[in-house]
C-alpha positions as CSV (number, residue, x, y, z in Angstrom):
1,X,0.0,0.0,0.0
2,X,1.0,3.4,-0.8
3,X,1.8,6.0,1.7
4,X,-0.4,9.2,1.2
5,X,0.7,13.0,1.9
6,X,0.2,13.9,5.0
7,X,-2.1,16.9,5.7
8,X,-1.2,20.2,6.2
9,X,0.8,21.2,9.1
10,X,0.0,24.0,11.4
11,X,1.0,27.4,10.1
12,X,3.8,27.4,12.5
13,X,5.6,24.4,11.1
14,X,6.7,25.9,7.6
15,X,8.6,29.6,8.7
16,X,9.7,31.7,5.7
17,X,13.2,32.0,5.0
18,X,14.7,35.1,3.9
19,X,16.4,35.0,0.3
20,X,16.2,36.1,-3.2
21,X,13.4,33.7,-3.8
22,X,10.2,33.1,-1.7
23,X,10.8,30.2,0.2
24,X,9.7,28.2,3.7
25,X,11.4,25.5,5.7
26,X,9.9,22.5,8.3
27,X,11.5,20.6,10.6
28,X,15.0,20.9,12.4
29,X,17.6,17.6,11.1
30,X,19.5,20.0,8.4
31,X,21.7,16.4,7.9
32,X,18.8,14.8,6.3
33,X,17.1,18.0,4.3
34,X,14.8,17.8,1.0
35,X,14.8,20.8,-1.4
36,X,11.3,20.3,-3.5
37,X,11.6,22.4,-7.0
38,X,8.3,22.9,-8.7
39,X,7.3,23.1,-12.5
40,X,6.0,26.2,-14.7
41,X,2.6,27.4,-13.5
42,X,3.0,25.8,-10.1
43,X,4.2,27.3,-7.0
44,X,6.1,26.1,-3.6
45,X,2.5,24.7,-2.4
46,X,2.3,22.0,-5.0
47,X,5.2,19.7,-3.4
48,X,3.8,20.8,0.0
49,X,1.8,17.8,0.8
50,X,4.6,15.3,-0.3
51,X,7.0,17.6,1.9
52,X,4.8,17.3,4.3
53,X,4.9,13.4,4.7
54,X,9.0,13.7,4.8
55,X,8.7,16.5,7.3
56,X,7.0,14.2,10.0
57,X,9.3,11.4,8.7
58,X,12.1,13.7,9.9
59,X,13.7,15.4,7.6
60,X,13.9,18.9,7.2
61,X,12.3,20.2,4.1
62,X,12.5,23.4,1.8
63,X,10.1,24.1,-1.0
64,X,10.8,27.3,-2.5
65,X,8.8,29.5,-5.8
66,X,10.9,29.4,-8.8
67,X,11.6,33.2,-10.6
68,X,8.0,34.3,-12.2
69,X,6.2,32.3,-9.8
70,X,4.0,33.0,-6.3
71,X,5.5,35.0,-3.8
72,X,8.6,35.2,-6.3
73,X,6.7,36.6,-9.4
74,X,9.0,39.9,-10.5
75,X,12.6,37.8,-10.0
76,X,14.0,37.8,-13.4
77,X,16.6,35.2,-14.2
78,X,17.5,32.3,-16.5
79,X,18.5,29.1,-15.3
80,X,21.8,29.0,-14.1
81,X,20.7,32.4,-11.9
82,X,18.3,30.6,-10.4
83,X,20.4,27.7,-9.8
84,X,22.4,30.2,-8.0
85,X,19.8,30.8,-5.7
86,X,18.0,27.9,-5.2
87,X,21.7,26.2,-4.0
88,X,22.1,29.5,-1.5
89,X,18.4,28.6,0.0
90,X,18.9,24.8,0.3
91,X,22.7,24.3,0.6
92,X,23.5,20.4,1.0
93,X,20.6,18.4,0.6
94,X,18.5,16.3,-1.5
95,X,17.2,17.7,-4.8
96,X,13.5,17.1,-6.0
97,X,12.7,18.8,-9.3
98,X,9.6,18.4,-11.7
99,X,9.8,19.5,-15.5
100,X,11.2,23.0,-15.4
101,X,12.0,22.6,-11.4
102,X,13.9,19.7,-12.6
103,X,16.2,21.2,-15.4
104,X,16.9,24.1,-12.3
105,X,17.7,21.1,-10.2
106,X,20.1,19.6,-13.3
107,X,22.0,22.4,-13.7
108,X,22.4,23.0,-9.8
109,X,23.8,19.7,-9.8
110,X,26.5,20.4,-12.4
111,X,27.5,23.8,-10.8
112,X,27.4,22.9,-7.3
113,X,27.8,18.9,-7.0
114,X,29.1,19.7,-3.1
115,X,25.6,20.4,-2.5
116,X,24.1,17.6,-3.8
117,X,23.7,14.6,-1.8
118,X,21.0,12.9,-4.0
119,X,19.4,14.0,-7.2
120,X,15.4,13.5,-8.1
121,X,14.0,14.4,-11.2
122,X,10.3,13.9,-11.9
123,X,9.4,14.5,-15.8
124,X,12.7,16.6,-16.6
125,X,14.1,17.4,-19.7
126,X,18.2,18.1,-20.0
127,X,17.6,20.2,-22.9
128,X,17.2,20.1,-27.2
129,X,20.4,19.2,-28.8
130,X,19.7,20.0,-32.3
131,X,19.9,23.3,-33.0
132,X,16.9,23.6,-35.5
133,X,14.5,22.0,-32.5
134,X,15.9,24.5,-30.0
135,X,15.1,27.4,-32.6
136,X,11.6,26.0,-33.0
137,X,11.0,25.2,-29.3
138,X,12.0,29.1,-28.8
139,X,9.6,30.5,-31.0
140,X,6.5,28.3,-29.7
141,X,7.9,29.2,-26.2
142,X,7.3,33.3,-27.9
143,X,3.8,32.4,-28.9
144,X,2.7,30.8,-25.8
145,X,4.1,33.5,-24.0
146,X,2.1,36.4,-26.6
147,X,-0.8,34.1,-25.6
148,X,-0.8,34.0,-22.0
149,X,-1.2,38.5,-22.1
150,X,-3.9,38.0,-24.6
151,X,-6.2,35.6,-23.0
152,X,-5.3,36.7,-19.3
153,X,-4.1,34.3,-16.6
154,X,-7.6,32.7,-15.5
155,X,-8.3,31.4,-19.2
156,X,-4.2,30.1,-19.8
157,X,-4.6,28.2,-16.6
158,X,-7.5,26.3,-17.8
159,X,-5.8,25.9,-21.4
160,X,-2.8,24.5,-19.9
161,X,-3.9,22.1,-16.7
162,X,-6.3,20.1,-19.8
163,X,-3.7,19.3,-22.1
164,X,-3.1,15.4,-23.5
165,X,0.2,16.4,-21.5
166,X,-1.1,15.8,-17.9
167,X,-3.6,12.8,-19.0
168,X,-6.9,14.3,-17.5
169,X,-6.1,16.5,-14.4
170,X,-8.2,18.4,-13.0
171,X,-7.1,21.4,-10.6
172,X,-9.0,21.7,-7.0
173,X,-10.2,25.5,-6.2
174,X,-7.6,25.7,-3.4
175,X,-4.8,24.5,-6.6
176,X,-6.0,26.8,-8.5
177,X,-6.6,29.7,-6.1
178,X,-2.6,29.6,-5.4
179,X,-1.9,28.9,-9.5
180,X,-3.5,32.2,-9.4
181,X,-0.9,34.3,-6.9
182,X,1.0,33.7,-10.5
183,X,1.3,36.6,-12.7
184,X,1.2,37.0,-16.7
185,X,4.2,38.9,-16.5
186,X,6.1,36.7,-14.4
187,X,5.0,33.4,-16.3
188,X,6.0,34.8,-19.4
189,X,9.5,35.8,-18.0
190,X,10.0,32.5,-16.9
191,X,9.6,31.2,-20.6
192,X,11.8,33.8,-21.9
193,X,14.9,33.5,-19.6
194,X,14.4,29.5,-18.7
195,X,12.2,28.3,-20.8
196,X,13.4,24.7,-22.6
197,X,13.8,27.1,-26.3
198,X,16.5,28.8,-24.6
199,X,18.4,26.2,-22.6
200,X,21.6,24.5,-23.6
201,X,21.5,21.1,-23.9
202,X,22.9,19.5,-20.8
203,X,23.1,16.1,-22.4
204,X,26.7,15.7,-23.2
205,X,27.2,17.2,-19.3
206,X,25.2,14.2,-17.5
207,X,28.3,11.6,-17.4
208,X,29.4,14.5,-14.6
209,X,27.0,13.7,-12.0
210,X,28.7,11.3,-9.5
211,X,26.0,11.6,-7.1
212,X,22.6,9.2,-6.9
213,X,20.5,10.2,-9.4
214,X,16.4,8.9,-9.6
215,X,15.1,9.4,-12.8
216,X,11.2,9.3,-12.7
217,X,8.1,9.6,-15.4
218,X,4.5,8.5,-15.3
219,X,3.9,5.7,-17.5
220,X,1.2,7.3,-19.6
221,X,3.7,10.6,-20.4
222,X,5.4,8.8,-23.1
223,X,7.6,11.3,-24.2
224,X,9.5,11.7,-20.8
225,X,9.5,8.2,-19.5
226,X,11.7,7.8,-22.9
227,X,14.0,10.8,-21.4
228,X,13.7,9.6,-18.2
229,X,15.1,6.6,-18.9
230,X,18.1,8.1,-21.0
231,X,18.9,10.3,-18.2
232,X,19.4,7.1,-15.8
233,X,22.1,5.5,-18.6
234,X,24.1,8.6,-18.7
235,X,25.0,9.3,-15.4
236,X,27.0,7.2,-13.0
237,X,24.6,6.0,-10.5
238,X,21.4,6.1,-12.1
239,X,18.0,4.9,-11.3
240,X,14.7,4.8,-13.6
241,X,11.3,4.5,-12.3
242,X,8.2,4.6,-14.1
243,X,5.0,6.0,-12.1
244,X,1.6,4.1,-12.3
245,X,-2.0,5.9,-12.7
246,X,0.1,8.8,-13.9
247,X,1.1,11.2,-16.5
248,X,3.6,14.4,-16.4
249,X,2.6,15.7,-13.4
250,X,2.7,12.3,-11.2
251,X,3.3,14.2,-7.9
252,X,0.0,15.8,-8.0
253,X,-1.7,12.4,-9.6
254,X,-0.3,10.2,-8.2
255,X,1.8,11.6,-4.8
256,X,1.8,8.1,-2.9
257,X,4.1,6.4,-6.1
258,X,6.2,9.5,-5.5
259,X,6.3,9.4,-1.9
260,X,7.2,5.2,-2.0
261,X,9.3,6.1,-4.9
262,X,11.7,8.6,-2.7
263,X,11.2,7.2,0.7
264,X,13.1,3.8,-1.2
265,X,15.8,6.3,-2.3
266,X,16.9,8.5,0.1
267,X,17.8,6.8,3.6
268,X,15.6,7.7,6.8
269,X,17.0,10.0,9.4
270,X,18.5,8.9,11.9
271,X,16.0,7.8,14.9
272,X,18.3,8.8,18.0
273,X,18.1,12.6,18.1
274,X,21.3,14.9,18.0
275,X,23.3,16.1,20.0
C-alpha cells in the first residue's frame, strides 16, 4: 500500500526563509534536508503535501517559488541564476525537481555537485540538442508567451492544466486559487529567460553527475518516461522508475508512487536525536 501525503501542518511548522526567492522551511535535522523544486505554473505549495509526509518522517524540508512564480513573481533570471539561488536557500541536501524545477535542479547539480547529496527528477528534460528543434522550441515558447497576455491568466490556466500532456487532471479550487498568486508577467519571464527554447543542452554534461541520481516519469507521459530513462544511462549511479495511474505531473496524480518512490531512495533519518 502506498503512503499518502500527509495533511497540512500547522502554520507554525513551515517559517519563511529570507532570500532572493520566496521560500519556507519545516523541521530541524539539516543532515537529512529535502529541497522540493516545482514546474511552470506551479508554486512552492504544489510539493507541499509530499514535503509534508518527509517533514513528519524527519527530515527537514524546503520548498521554495521558482523566478516568475507565487510570492517570487518579479525575479527575473534564466537558469543557471536561479540555480544560483535555489543552492544558496537549500545548501546540501536532496534535490527534487519536476519539469522545469527539474532542469533548475540539473544544472544545480553540475555547478554545485558539493551540494548535492542525491538527485530527483520527476518528468525533466536536459535540454534540445539539435539546433533547429531548439530554434523551433524558442519560438513556440514566444507564442505561448504572446498568448498568456492576450487571453489573461484565468483562461491560460484552464488551457494548460487540460492538455493530453497531464492525461486528465483536473485542478482543486484551493490548486487553482494559489496557481492564481502567478502573474502573466512573471510566467511569461519564466519562458523567456528558462524556458526549454532557450536552454543549452545538458546532455553531453550528465556523465558528470557522481552523485545518486532517480530518474522518474508516469507511465502514460510517453515522451518523458523515454528521457527519463536516457537520463538514468548517462550518469553514473542512475535509477529509472516509471509512475503508475500517472502522467507528467505524477506528484499531484499520483503523490503516494512518488512518496514510495523517494522514501526507497533517500535513507531515513536517523531515529536517535542529535546532540
Amino acid at each position: 500500500m502506498q503512503p499518502t501525503p500527509a495533511p497540512d501542518p500547522a502554520p507554525s511548522e513551515w517559517r519563511e526563509i529570507s532570500a532572493p526567492l520566496a521560500a519556507e522551511m519545516a523541521g530541524d535535522d539539516t543532515d537529512n534536508r529535502i529541497v522540493f523544486v516545482h514546474g511552470f505554473t506551479q508554486t512552492a505549495n504544489s510539493w507541499k503535501p509530499i514535503a509534508n509526509h518527509f517533514r513528519e518522517r524527519g527530515h527537514q524540508c524546503v520548498v521554495v517559488d521558482l523566478p516568475g512564480h507565487g510570492g517570487s513573481a518579479q525575479v527575473r533570471a534564466d537558469l543557471r541564476r536561479t540555480a544560483d539561488m535555489v543552492a544558496a536557500i537549500g545548501g546540501r541536501a536532496t534535490y527534487v525537481g519536476y519539469s522545469l524545477g527539474g532542469r533548475v535542479c540539473l544544472h544545480l547539480a553540475l555547478m554545485y555537485p558539493n551540494l548535492v547529496q542525491r538527485l530527483v527528477l520527476l518528468g525533466a528534460h536536459p535540454g534540445i540538442d539539435d539546433d533547429g528543434e531548439r530554434a523551433a522550441r524558442r519560438e513556440s515558447d514566444t507564442r505561448l508567451a504572446d498568448h498568456i497576455i492576450e487571453v489573461g491568466l484565468p483562461q491560460f490556466l484552464a488551457e494548460w492544466s487540460s492538455q493530453a500532456l497531464f492525461g486528465g487532471l483536473v485542478l482543486d479550487d484551493a490548486e487553482l486559487a494559489d496557481r492564481l498568486r502567478n502573474t502573466p508577467e512573471g510566467l511569461v519571464n519564466s519562458l523567456s529567460m528558462a524556458g526549454t527554447g532557450i536552454q543549452t543542452s545538458l546532455w553531453p554534461r550528465l556523465r558528470e553527475l557522481a552523485m545518486p541520481v532517480l530518474a522518474m516519469a508516469g507511465e502514460y507521459d510517453t515522451k518523458f518516461i523515454g528521457v527519463a530513462e536516457q537520463i538514468a544511462g548517462a550518469v553514473i549511479d542512475g535509477t529509472f522508475l516509471p509512475l503508475v495511474g500517472a502522467a507528467h505531473a505524477a506528484h499531484l496524480q499520483n503523490p503516494g508512487a512518488v512518496i514510495a518512490a523517494i522514501e526507497a531512495f533517500v535513507p531515513s533519518p536517523q531515529s536517535t536525536p542529535h546532540a
